[in-house]
C-alpha positions, 0 to 999 in steps of 0.5 A: 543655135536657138532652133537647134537647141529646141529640136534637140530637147523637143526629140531628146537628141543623145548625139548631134553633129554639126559642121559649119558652125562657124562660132570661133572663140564663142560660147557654143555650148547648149544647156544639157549637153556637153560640146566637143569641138574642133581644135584646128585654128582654120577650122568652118566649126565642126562640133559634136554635142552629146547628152550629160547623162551618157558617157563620152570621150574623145579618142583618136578616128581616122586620118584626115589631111588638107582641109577635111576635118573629123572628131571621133567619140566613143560614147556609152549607152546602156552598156554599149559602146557606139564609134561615132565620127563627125566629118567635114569636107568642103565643096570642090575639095577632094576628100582626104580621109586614110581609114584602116578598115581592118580596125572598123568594128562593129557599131561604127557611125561615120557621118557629115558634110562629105560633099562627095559626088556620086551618081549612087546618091543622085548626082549626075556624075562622080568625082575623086571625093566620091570615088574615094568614098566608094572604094572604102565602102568597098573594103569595109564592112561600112554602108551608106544609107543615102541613095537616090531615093532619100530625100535631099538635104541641101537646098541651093538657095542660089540657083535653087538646085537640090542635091545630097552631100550630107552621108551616114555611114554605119557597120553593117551590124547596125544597118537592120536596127537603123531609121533615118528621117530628113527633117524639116530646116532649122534656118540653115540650107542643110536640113538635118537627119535624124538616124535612130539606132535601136542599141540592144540593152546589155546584160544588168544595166538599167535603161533608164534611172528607178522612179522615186516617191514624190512624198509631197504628193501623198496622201497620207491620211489614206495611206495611214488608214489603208496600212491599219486596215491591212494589218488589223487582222494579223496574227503574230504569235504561233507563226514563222518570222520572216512570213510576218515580215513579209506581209507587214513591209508588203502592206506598207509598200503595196498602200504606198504605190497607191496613195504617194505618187512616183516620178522620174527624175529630171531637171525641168529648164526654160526655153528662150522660145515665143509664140511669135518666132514659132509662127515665123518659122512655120513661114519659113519651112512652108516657103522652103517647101514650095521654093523646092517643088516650084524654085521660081526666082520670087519664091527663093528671094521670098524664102531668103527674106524669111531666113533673116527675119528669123535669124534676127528675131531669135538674136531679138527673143535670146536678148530680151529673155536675158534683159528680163532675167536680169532685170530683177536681179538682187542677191541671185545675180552672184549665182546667175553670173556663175551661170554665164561663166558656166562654171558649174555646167555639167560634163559627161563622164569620162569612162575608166580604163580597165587594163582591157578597155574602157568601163562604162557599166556601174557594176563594173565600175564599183569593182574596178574601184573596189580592187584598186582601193583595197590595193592603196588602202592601209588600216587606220592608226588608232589613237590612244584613246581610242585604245583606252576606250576599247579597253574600258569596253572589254573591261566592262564586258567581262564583269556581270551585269547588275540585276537591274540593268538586266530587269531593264534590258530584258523589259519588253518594249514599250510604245513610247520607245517605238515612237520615240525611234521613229521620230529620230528616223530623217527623211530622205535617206535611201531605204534598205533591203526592204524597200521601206522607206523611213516616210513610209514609216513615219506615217503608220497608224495606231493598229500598225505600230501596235501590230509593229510593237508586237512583232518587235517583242515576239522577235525580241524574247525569242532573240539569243542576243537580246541585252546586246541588241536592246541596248545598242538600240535604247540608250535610256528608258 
């Protein structure tokens, strides 16, 4: 699992297939992803890994009997919904699988060990297994990118034989956007293949998650010396409002991308991996190379040799990493055992289901959630104080204000009011319409927040609310 892990993460793997585990009751699960497994009790561990941040389900695929197993997810990706099928069957056993091939929609994925026999795919005869994989090929719109041509998968370390039983079937609305790469071996005798599916982006979905302001690595001195420059020469009276807040938030944002960093966000993890293990497995897919052009009975038991040595020397780096984790362990060792039980570990999300099909989209989702909660929602009971409450505010309301309270209302504001509603601005909350953040504001120079204090008098004279407004900002002066 160790290999399998590090080439996931290496190649950013959004779905993995994988039969003949064998893992049982153990722990098969791999960090960053979410493991669906197979719940037969006989079963050689067919298990179907996707990426936490897709969404995921799994629904009912098509009929297997006998010794052939499936899993069938349905999984989301910008916006797009992919059927995939992780299929097992074992050798010299006839291929059991009953697809209805008018349900066969488009971006369907039917893939796995199918040991089926064709001599489409380089076998010299074909058996019922392939002859029944020909005859749904045949009936649906289903395709197999296998051929005679691509490279074999299964290296017989045996007899030193080499054949193809590991297929990839896909709609034919997926054949022109689909690649498949057969990678080298990750210490088991199937090598793996890599198939790319180029998904078109559907309409308002973002393909991946926005930057975000890396304010620990901003240079502040800069950015505040930049933003004053800027607006040193801004004229504020005699000219329309919105231009003038146009061009103080568009001096803010444009010195910000020059002098704070961004970044996307992610979760940075160890891998249990050693520079020792690296080169063994280099040993080991160059002798599996050499054993497949050459196949001499001294290769093979040289390239079997090699097979184990890595194996243990996996189990040796995955035991010693953890010794050493542990090793220290003071008042984490609470949390590193919440870890092991992976209590906390990530799931993909489970899509919600519209009355027409599953949601997957987030502005498709905020609306489903928003029409069933304006369903169940009923107005808040409101309690005697806070009737009393409203009521002294209507009272008070009604009567006239005294001419000092409104001399100080009606007064301009002042730096130290400024300053003073920066200061209680936390940091770290998300911005408004404007983009600006409350950092970015934070960080002005003196000409800026006079420039600021201006505008804010400007808007403030000429505003029809403005006792109102002012007061619901400044409590005291």
């Amino acid at each position: 699992m160790l290999e399998i892990s590090k080439l996931l993460h290496e190649r950013a793997i959004d779905v993995a297939l994988l039969q003949e585990t064998l893992t049982g009751k153990r722990n098969a699960s791999i960090t960053g992803y979410t493991a669906f497994k197979c719940k037969c009790t006989d079963c050689r561990g067919l298990i179907t890994y996707v990426r936490n941040n897709l969404v995921a389900t799994q629904v009912p695929g098509p009929r297997v009997h006998g010794r052939t197993d499936a899993i069938t997810l349905e999984v989301h990706k910008l916006g797009r919904k992919l059927t995939v099928t992780n299929l097992y069957n074992p050798p010299k056993h006839e291929i059991s699988l009953e697809y209805d091939c008018t349900n066969i929609n488009t971006h369907n994925v039917i893939a796995g060990d199918f040991n089926a026999k064709s001599q489409q795919w380089g076998y010299d005869s074909t058996d019922l297994s392939g002859h029944k994989i020909h005859e749904l090929l045949n009936n649906s719109n289903l395709f197999c990118l296998q051929n005679k041509h691509t490279p074999p998968t299964l290296y017989h370390t045996g007899n030193g034989s080499q054949s193809r039983p590991d297929l990839t079937l896909i709609t034919a609305n997926l054949e022109s956007h689909t690649q498949f790469q057969v990678l080298d071996d990750i210490g088991s005798d199937h090598r793996p293949i890599l198939v790319t599916i180029a998904l078109s982006e559907a309409s308002g979905v973002t393909p991946k998650a926005p930057r975000r302001w890396s304010y620990t690595k901003a240079n502040w001195p800069a950015y505040e010396a930049a933003v004053d420059t800027a607006l040193m020469n801004l004229a504020v009276e005699d000219r329309d409002v919105d231009i003038i807040y146009g061009e103080i938030t568009a001096a803010m944002l444009g010195e910000a991308k020059r002098f704070v960093p961004r970044t996307y966000p992610g979760v940075r993890q160890k891998r249990v991996w050693s520079q020792e293990l690296n080169k063994l497995v280099l040993r080991r897919k160059r002798a599996r190379r050499l054993a497949e052009r050459k196949g001499t009975p001294e290769i093979r038991r040289e390239y079997n040799r090699l097979c184990r040595a890595t194996s243990e020397l996996a189990r040796r780096v995955r035991s010693e990493y953890w010794n050493a984790a542990c090793a220290g362990m003071d008042l984490r060792a609470w949390r590193l055992l919440r870890n092991l039980e992976a209590k906390d570990t990530a799931r993909t999300a489970a899509p919600l289901l519209s009355p027409r099909a599953p949601v997957s989209t987030v502005t498709k989702m905020a609306g489903l959630l928003n029409r069933n909660f304006a369903k169940i929602s009923k107005p808040e009971k409101k309690s005697a104080m806070s009737k009393a409450l409203n009521k002294e505010r209507k009272r008070l309301k009604r009567e006239p204000d005294e001419p000092q309270s409104q001399a100080t209302c009606n007064a301009p504001f002042c730096l130290a009011e400024l300053d003073r509603a920066i200061s209680k601005c936390k940091n770290r909350k998300a911005p408004g319409p404007d983009k600006v953040t409350p950092e970015m504001v934070k960080h002005l120079g003196g000409i800026a927040r006079g420039k600021l204090l201006e505008f804010m008098n400007r808007t403030w004279a000429e505003s029809r609310l403005a006792g109102a407004w002012k007061s619901a900002i400044i409590v005291t002066r």
